[in-house]
SELUM-75417 format. One record per residue (C-alpha): residue number from 1; x, z, y. Coordinates in Angstrom, 1 decimal. Example, Ala and Ser with C-alpha at 12.3 -4.5 7.8 and 13.67 -1.06 7.14 Angstrom:
REM residues 2
NODE resi     px     pz     py
NODE    1   12.3    7.8   -4.5
NODE    2   13.7    7.1   -1.1
//
This chain:
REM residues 496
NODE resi     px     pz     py
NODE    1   41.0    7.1  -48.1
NODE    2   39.1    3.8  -48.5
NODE    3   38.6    1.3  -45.4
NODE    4   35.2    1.8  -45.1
NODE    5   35.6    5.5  -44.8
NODE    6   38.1    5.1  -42.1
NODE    7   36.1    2.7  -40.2
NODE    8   33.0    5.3  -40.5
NODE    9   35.3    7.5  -38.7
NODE   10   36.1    5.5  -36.4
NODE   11   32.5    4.5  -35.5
NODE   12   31.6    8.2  -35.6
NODE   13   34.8    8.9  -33.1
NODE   14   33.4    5.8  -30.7
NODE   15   29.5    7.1  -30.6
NODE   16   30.7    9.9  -29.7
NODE   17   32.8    9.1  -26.7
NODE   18   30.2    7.0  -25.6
NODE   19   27.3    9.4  -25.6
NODE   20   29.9   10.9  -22.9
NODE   21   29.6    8.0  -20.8
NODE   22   27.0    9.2  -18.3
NODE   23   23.6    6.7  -18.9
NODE   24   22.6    6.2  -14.7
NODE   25   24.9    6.7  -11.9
NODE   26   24.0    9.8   -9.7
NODE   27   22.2    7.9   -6.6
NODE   28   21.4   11.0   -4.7
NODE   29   20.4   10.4   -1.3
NODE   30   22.7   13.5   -0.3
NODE   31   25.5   10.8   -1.4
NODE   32   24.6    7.8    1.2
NODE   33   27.2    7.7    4.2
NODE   34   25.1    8.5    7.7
NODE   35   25.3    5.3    8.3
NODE   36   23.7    4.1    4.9
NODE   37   21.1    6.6    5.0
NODE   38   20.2    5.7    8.3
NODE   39   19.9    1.9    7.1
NODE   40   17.8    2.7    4.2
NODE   41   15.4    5.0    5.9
NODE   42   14.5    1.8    8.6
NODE   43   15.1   -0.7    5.9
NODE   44   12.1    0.9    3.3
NODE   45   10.5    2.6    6.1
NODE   46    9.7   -1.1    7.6
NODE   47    9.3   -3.1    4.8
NODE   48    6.6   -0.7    3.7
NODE   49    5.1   -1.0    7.1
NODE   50    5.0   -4.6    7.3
NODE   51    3.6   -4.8    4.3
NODE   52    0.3   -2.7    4.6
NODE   53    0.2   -3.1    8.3
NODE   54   -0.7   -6.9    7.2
NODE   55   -3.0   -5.7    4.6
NODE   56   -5.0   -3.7    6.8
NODE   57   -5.1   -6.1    9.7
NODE   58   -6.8   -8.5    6.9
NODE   59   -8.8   -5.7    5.8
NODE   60   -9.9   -4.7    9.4
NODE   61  -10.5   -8.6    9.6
NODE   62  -12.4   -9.1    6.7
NODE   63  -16.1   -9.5    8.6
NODE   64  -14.6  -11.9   11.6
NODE   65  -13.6  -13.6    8.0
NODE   66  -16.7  -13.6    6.6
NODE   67  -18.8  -13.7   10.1
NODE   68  -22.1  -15.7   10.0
NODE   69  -22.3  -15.3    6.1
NODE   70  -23.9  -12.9    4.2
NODE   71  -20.8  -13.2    1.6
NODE   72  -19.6   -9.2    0.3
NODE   73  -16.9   -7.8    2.5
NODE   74  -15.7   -6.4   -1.1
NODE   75  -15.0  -10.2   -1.4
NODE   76  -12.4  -10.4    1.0
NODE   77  -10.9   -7.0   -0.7
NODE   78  -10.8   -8.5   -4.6
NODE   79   -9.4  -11.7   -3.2
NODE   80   -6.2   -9.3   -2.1
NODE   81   -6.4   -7.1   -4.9
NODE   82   -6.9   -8.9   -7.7
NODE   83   -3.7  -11.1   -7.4
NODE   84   -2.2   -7.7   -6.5
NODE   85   -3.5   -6.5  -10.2
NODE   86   -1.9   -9.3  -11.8
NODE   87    1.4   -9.6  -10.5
NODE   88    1.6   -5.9  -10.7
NODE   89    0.9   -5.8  -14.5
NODE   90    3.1   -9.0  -15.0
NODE   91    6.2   -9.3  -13.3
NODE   92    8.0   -6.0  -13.7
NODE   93    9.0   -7.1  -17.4
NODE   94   10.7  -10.4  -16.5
NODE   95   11.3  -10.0  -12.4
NODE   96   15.0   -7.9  -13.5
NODE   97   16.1  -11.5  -14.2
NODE   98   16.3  -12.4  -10.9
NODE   99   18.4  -11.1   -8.1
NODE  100   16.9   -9.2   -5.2
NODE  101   17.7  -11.6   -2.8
NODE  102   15.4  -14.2   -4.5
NODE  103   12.8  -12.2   -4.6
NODE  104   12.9  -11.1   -1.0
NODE  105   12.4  -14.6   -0.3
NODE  106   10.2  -15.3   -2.5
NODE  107    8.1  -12.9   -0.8
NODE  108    8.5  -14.1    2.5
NODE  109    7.0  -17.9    1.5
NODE  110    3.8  -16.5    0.3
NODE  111    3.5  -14.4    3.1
NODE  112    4.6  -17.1    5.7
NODE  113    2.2  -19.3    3.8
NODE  114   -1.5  -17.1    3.6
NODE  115   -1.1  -16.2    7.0
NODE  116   -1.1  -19.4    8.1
NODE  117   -4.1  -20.8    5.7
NODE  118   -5.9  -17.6    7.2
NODE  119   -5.3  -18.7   11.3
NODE  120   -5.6  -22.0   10.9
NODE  121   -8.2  -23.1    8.2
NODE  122  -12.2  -22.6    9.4
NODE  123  -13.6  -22.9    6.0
NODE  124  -14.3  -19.2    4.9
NODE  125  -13.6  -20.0    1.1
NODE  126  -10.6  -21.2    2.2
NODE  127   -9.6  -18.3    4.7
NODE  128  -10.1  -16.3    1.3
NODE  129   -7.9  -18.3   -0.6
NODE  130   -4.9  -17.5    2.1
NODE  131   -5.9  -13.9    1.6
NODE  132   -4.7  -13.9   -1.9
NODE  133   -1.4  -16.3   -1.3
NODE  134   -1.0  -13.0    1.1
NODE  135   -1.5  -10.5   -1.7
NODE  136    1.3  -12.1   -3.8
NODE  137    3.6  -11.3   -1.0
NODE  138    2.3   -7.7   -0.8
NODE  139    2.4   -6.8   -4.5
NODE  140    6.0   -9.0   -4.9
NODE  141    7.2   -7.2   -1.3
NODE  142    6.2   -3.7   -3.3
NODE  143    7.4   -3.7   -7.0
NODE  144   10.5   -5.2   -5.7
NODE  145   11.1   -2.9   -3.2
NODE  146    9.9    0.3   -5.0
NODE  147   12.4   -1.0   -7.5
NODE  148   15.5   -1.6   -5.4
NODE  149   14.6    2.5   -4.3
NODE  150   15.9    3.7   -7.9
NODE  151   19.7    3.0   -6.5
NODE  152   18.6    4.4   -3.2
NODE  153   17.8    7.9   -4.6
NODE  154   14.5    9.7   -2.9
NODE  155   14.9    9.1    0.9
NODE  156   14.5    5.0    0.0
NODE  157   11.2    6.4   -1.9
NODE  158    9.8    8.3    0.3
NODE  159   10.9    6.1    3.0
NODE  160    8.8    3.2    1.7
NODE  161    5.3    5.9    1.4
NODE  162    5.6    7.1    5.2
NODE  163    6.2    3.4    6.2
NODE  164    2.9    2.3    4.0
NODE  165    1.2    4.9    5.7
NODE  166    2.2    4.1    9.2
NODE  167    0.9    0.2    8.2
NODE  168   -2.5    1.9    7.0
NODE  169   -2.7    3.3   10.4
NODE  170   -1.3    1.0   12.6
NODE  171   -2.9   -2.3   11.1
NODE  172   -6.4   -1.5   12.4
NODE  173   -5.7    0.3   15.7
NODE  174   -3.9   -3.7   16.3
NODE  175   -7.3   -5.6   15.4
NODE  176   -9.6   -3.7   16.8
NODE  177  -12.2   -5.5   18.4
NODE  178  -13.9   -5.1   21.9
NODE  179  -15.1   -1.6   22.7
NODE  180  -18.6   -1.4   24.0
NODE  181  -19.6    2.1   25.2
NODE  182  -23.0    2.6   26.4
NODE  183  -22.6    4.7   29.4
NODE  184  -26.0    6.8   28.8
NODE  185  -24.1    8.0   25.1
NODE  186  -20.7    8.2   27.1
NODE  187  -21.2   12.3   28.1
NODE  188  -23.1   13.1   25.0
NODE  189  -19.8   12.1   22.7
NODE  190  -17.2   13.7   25.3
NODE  191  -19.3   17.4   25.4
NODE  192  -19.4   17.0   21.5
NODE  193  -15.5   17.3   21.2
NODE  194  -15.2   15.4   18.2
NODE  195  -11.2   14.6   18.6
NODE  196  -11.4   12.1   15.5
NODE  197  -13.8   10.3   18.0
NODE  198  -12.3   10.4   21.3
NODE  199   -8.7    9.7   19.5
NODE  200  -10.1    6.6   18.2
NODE  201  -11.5    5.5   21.0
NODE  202   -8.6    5.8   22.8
NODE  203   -6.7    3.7   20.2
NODE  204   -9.4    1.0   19.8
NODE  205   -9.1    0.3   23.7
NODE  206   -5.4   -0.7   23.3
NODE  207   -6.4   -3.2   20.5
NODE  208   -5.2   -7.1   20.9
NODE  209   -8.9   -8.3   20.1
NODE  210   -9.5   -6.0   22.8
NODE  211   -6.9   -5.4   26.2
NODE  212   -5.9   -8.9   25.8
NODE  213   -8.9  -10.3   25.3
NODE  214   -7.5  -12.2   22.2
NODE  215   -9.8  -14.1   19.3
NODE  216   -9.5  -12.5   16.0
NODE  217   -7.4  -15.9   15.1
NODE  218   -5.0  -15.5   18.0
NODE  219   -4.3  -11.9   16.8
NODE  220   -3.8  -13.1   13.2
NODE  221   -1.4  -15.6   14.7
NODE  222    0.8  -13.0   16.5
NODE  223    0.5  -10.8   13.6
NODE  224    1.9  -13.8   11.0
NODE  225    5.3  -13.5   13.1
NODE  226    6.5  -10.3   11.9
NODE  227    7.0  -11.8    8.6
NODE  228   10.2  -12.5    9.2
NODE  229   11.4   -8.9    9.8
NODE  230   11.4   -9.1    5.6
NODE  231   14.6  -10.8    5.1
NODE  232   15.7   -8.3    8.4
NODE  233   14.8   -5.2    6.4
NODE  234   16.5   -6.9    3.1
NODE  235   19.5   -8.1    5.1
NODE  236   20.6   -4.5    6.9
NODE  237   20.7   -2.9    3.7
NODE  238   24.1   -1.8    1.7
NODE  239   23.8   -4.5   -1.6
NODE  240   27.3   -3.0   -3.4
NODE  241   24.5   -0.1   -4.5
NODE  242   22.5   -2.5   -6.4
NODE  243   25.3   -4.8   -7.9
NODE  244   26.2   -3.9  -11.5
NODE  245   29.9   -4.0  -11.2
NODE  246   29.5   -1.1   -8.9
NODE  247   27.6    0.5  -11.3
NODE  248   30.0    0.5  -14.1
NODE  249   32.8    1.3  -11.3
NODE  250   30.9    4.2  -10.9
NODE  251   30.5    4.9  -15.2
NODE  252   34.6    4.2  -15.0
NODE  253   35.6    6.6  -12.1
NODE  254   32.6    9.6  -13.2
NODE  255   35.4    9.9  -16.5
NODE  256   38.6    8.3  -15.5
NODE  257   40.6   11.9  -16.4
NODE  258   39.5   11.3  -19.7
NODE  259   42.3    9.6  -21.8
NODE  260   39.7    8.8  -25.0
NODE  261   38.0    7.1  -22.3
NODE  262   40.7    5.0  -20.8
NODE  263   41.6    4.1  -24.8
NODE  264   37.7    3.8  -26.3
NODE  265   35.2    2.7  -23.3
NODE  266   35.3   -1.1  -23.0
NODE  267   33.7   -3.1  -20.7
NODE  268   31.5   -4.3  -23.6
NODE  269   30.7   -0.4  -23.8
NODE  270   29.6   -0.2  -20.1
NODE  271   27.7   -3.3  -20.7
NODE  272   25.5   -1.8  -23.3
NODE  273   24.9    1.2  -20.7
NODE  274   23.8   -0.9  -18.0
NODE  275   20.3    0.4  -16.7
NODE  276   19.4   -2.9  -15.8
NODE  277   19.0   -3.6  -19.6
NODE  278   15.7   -1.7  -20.5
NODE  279   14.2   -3.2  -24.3
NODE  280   11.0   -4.0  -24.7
NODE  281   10.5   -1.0  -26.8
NODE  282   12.0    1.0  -24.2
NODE  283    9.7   -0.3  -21.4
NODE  284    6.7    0.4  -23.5
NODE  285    7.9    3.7  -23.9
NODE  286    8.7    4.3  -20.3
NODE  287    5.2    2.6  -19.3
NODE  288    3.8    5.3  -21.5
NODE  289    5.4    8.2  -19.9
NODE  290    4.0    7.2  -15.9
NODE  291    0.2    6.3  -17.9
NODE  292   -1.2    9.5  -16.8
NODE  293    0.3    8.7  -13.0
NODE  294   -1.5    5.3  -13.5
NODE  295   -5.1    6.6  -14.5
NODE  296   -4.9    8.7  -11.6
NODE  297   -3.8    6.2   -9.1
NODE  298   -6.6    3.9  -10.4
NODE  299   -9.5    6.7   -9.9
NODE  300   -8.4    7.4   -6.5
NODE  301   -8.2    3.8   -5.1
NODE  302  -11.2    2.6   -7.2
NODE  303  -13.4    5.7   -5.6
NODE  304  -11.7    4.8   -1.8
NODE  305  -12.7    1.4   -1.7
NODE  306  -15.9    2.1   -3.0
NODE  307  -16.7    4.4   -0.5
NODE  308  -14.8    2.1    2.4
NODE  309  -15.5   -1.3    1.5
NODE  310  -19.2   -1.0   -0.2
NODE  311  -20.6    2.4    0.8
NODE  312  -19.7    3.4    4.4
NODE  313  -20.3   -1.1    5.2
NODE  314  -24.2    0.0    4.8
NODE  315  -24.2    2.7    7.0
NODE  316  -24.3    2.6   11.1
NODE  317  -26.2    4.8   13.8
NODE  318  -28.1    3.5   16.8
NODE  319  -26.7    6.0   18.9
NODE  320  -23.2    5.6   18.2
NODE  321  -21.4    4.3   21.5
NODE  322  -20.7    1.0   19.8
NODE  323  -22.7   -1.8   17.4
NODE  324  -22.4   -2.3   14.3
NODE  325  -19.8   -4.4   13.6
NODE  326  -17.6   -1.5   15.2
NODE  327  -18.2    1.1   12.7
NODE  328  -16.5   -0.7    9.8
NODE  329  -13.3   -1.0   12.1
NODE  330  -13.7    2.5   12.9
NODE  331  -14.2    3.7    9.5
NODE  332  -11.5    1.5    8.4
NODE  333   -9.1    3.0   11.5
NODE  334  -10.0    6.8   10.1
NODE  335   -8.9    6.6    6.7
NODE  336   -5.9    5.0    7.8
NODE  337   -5.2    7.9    9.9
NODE  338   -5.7   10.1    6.8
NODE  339   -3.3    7.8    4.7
NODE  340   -0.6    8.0    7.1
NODE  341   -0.7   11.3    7.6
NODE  342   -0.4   12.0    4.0
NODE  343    1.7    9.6    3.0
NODE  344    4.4   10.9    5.8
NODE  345    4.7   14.5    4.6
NODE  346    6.8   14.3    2.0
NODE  347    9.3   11.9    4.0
NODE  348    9.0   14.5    7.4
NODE  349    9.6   17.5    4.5
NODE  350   12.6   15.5    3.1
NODE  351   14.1   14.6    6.1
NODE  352   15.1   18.1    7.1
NODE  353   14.6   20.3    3.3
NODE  354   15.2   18.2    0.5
NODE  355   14.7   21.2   -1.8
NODE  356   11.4   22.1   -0.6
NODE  357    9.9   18.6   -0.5
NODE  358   10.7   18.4   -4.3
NODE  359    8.9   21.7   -4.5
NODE  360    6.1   20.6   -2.9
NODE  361    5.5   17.3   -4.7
NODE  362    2.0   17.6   -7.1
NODE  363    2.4   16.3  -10.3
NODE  364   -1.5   16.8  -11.6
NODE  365   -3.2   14.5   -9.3
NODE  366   -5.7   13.7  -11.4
NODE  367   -7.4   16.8   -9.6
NODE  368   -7.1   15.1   -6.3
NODE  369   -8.4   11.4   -7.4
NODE  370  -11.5   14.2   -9.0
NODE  371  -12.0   15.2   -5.5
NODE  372  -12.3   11.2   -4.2
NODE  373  -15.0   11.1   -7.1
NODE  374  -16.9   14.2   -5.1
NODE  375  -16.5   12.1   -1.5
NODE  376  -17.8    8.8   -3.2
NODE  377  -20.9   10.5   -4.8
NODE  378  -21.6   11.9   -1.3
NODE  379  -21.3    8.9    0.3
NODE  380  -23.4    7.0   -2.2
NODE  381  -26.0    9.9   -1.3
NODE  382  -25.3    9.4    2.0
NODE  383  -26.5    6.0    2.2
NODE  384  -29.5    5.7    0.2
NODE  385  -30.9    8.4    1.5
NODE  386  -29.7    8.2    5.0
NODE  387  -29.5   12.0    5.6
NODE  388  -26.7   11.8    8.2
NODE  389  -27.6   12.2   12.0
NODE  390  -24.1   11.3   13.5
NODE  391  -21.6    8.8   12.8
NODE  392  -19.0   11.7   13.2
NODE  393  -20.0   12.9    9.8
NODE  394  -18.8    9.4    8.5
NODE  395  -16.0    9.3   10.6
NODE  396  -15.1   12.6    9.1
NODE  397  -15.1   11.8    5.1
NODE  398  -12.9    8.0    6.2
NODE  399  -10.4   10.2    7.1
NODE  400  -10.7   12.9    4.0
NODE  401  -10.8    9.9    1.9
NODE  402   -7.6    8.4    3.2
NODE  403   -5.6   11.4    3.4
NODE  404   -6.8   12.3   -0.7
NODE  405   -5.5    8.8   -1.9
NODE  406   -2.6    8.9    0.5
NODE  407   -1.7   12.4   -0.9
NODE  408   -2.2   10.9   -4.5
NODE  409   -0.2    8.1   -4.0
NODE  410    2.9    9.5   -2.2
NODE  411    3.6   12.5   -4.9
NODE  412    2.6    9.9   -7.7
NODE  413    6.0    8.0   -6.7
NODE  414    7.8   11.5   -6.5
NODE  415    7.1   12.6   -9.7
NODE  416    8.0    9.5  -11.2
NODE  417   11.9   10.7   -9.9
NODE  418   11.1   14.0  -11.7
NODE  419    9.8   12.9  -15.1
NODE  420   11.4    9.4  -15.9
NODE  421   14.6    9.4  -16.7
NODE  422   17.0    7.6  -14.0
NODE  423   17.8    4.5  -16.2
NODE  424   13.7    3.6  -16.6
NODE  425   13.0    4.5  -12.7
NODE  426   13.8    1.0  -11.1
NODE  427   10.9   -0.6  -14.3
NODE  428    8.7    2.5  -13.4
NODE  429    9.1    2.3   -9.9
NODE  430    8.0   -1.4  -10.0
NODE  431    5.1   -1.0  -12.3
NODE  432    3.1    2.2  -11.4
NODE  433    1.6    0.6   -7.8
NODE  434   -0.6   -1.6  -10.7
NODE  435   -2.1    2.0  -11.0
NODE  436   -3.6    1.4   -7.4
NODE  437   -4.4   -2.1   -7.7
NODE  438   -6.2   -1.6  -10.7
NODE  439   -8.8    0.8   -9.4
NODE  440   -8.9   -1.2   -5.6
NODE  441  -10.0   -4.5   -7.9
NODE  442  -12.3   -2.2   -9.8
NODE  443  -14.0   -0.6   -7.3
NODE  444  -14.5   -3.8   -5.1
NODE  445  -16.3   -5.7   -8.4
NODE  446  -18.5   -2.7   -8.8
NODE  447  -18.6   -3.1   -4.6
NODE  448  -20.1   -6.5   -5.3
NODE  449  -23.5   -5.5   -6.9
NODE  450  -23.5   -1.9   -5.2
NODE  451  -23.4   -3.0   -1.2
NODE  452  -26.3   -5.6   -1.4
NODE  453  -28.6   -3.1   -3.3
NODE  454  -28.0   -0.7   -0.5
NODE  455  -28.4   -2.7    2.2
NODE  456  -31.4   -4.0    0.9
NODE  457  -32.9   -0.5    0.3
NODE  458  -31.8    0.2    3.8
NODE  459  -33.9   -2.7    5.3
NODE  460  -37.0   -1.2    3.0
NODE  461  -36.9    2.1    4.0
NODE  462  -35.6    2.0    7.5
NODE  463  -37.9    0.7   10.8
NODE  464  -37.9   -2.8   11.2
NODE  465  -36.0   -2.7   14.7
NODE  466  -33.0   -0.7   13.0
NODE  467  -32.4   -3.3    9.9
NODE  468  -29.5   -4.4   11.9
NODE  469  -28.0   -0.9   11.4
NODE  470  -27.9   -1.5    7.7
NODE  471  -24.8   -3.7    7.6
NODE  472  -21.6   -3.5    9.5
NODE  473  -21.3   -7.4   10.2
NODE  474  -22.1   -9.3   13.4
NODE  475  -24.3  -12.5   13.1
NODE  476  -23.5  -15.1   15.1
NODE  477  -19.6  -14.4   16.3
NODE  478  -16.9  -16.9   15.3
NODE  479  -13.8  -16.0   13.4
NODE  480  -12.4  -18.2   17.1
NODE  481  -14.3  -15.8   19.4
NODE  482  -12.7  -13.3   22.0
NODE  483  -15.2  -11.3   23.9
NODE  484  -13.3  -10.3   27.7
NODE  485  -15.3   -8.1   30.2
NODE  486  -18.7   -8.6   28.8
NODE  487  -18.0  -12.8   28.3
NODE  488  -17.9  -14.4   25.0
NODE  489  -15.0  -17.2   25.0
NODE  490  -14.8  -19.5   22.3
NODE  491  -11.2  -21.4   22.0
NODE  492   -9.8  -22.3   18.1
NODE  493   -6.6  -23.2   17.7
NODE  494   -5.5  -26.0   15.1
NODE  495   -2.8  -27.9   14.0
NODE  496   -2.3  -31.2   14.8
//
């Protein structure tokens, strides 16, 4: 028998062993310790709320940011989302290089550093300019986040959706501005039992800009210190799950009965196995796999901030129970409801039946971002020809909308654990949220041509005393102004 024959054999005998070698450790969450499952759930749970609670209180900002300016509110939302779009698209093919813990503080300096540009800067250009230093943290904070969840298993997953979804929710209900009921509308709104109403009320009564009678800048200022419950979140967490020589501990123990093993399996072996080292082929492929995911992501957030951000900012009724200015909030407030809500399920479904929360996880949402296409066009109806009587109907589709792109957004993260295989999940997990970001960017460029033509066909076609109802922006009110039992206060903070 010639050499080369024998080493053939040998090869043949090696390749085989190997393919025993198991690719991805099982990290089930049924295999965290109490202890470590009750870390991970407040550890994704919060850095997931952090996260979008500061987007939405910038959101729910965005006309105290823009006040006295006739500048697009979709603005304020591309400045976010289009550094969310690129980093998104970008950094999930080089960001494996560096170690979680750089990362997390990486995050933490540009989210330190926008909220401060935002509270402290008076030029509105400028403000905007913070808002995108602050979108770097948010996409960073996410992909590497959603990423560390692939050695978590699906409670670190679904941990991190119920936690956006509290942010969604909570983020407005904190920057609400002044409540201004007009007692003669006061019994018509109670008798008409709209509960979305009355709830919000409620909620927009405990607001800072409101019970405290705090500027919009003073509430961004308390808001800017919760940044540091980041490197909190990060720190609590159990790291041996994400270092690699506990990942090869886990190849060696999963066959250490196996004496071909012991004799054939070197470390160089392992090494080639590690799932932190995807090719470039392989992430192309695994990229392809979670498109579908992507496209339906993108239609959902593109037709929600459409509808939000362009649509619903043209459209306010004289005999709602507060101006203007306070519809946006409201409408904001609504559909975060809907996304929390949404986004929880799977989490509240998991926490007690794993089983049945995989069973109930919808793979085809591309029929639910078709259904935000359907609210959108209604809206978009809605406003040119002004056919709605009651700002309850409006009130009623925020919510539907932020419950549909909450739904889509929470099983679009589950079904990536389904479908990828475990060894692309942490390069998946990072990349799919540029699905959202995407169609948020697109639909606030299209927002930018789309909201001045309807306000200006509001102001044609609507009596000349109810123009003002046409945009969902106050006038005159500073970015530094607090409005406490009827009296405007005006005291800006800056740094010396």
């Amino acid at each position: 028998m010639s050499a080369a024959s024998i080493d053939a054999d040998t090869t043949d005998e090696q390749d085989e062993l190997n393919s025993k070698i198991p690719e991805f450790p099982p990290e089930e969450e049924n295999e965290l310790s109490p202890s470590d499952r009750l870390r991970t759930i407040i550890a994704f749970f919060g850095v997931g709320f952090l996260l979008h609670c500061l987007f939405s209180i910038i959101i729910s900002g965005s006309e105290d940011i823009l006040a006295g300016t006739v500048i697009p509110t979709t603005v304020v939302v591309i400045a976010h989302v289009g550094p969310m779009t690129l980093v998104n698209y970008s950094c999930p093919w080089f960001m494996q290089k560096l170690s979680y813990f750089i990362r997390v503080f990486i995050v933490f300096g540009f989210m330190a550093g926008g909220l401060l540009v935002i509270v402290f800067v008076e030029q509105p250009y400028f403000k905007i300019a913070g808002v995108s230093l602050n979108a770097v943290a948010h996409a960073l904070g996410e992909i590497t986040f959603l990423a560390l969840g692939a050695f978590y298993g699906e409670v670190a997953v679904t941990s991190f959706a119920a936690g956006s979804g509290a942010g969604i929710l909570i983020g407005p209900v904190y920057y609400l501005g002044p409540l201004s009921i007009k007692k003669t509308d006061r019994k018509a709104y109670e008798n008409s039992l709209n509960i979305s109403y009355l709830t919000l009320t409620a909620l927009k009564e405990r607001g800072l800009t409101s019970w405290a009678c705090m500027s919009p800048q003073k509430s961004m200022i308390v808001a800017s210190g919760f940044s540091i419950l980041l490197l909190l979140f990060y720190y609590i967490l159990n790291k041996d799950r994400i270092k690699s020589h506990a990942i090869a501990a886990t190849y060696r123990s999963s066959l250490k009965d196996s004496a071909k093993y012991q004799s054939v399996a070197t470390t160089d072996t392992i090494k080639r196995k590690d799932p932190w080292s995807l090719s470039c082929s392989e992430k192309f492929q695994a990229a392809g796999t979670i498109l579908p995911l992507m496209l339906a992501l993108c239609i959902s957030y593109a037709s929600q901030y459409l509808t939000i951000q362009a649509v619903f900012t043209t459209i306010s009724f004289p005999s709602s129970p507060f101006p203007p200015r306070d519809h946006y909030v409201y409408y904001v407030a609504l559909n975060g409801v809907g996304e929390f809500l949404s986004r929880s399920y799977l989490a509240v479904v998991g926490c007690y039946r794993p089983a049945l929360a995989r069973k109930l996880v919808i793979k085809r949402t591309w029929v639910l971002a078709l259904c935000l296409l359907g609210v959108f066009s209604l809206a978009l109806c809605a406003s040119w020809y002004r056919f709605f009587q009651s700002v309850a109907f409006v009130l009623a589709l925020s919510f539907v909308v932020g419950a549909i792109s909450g739904t889509v957004f929470a099983n679009t993260l589950m079904a990536i654990r389904e479908i990828v295989e475990p060894r692309h999940q942490e390069f998946c997990l990072g990349l799919v949220t540029a699905g959202e970001t995407s169609g948020a960017l697109l639909g606030s460029f299209i927002g930018l041509k789309l909201e001045p033509v309807l306000r200006k066909h509001c102001e044609k076609t609507v009596s000349s005393n109810r123009t003002a109802h046409c945009f969902t922006r106050r006038d005159k009110r500073r970015w530094t102004m607090a409005v406490c039992k009827g009296k405007v206060t005006d005291t800006p903070l800056k740094l010396k």
